[in-house]
matplotlib code that plots the C-alpha trace (Angstrom):
import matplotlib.pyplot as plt

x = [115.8, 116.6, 112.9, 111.3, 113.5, 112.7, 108.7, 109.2, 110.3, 108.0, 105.5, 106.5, 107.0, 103.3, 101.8, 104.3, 102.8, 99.1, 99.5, 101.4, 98.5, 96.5, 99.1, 100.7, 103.6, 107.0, 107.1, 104.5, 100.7, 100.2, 97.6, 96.8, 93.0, 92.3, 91.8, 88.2, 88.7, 90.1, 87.3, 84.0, 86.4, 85.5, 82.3, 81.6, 83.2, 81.3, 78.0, 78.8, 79.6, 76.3, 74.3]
y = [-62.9, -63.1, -61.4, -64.6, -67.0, -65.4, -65.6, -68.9, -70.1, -68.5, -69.7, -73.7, -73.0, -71.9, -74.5, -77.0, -75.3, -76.0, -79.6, -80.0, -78.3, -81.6, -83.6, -84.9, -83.3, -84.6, -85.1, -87.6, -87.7, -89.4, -87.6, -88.9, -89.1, -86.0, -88.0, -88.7, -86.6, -83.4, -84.1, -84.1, -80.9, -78.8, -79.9, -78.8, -75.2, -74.9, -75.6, -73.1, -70.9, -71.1, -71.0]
z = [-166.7, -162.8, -162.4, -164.1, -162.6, -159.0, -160.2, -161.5, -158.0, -155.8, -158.0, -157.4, -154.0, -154.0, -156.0, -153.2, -150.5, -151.9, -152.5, -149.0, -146.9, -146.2, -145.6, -142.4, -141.3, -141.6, -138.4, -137.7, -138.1, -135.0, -133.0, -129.0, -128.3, -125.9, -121.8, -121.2, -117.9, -120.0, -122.2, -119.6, -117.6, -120.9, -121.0, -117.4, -118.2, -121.4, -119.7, -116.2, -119.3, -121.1, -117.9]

ax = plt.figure().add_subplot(projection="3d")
ax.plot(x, y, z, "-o")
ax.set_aspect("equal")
plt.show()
């Protein structure tokens, strides 16, 4: 009895856990824009990188 209720749990917090994994967090899904200037600074490393 307690071994299928434990199963029976774990498997809805499974299932909760798949249908949660594309949503926004609880705590916001407010994303900034990353700064122009951080944005051409890793494009001048990745290109002394590559060279």
């Amino acid at each position: 009895m307690l071994n299928s209720l434990l199963v029976a749990m774990t498997d809805l917090l499974c299932e909760y856990g798949r249908w949660g994994a594309g949503l926004p967090s609880c705590h916001g899904a407010f994303e900034p824009s990353v700064p122009q200037e951080l944005v051409e600074e890793l494009d001048e490393k990745e290109s002394q990188v590559s060279d």
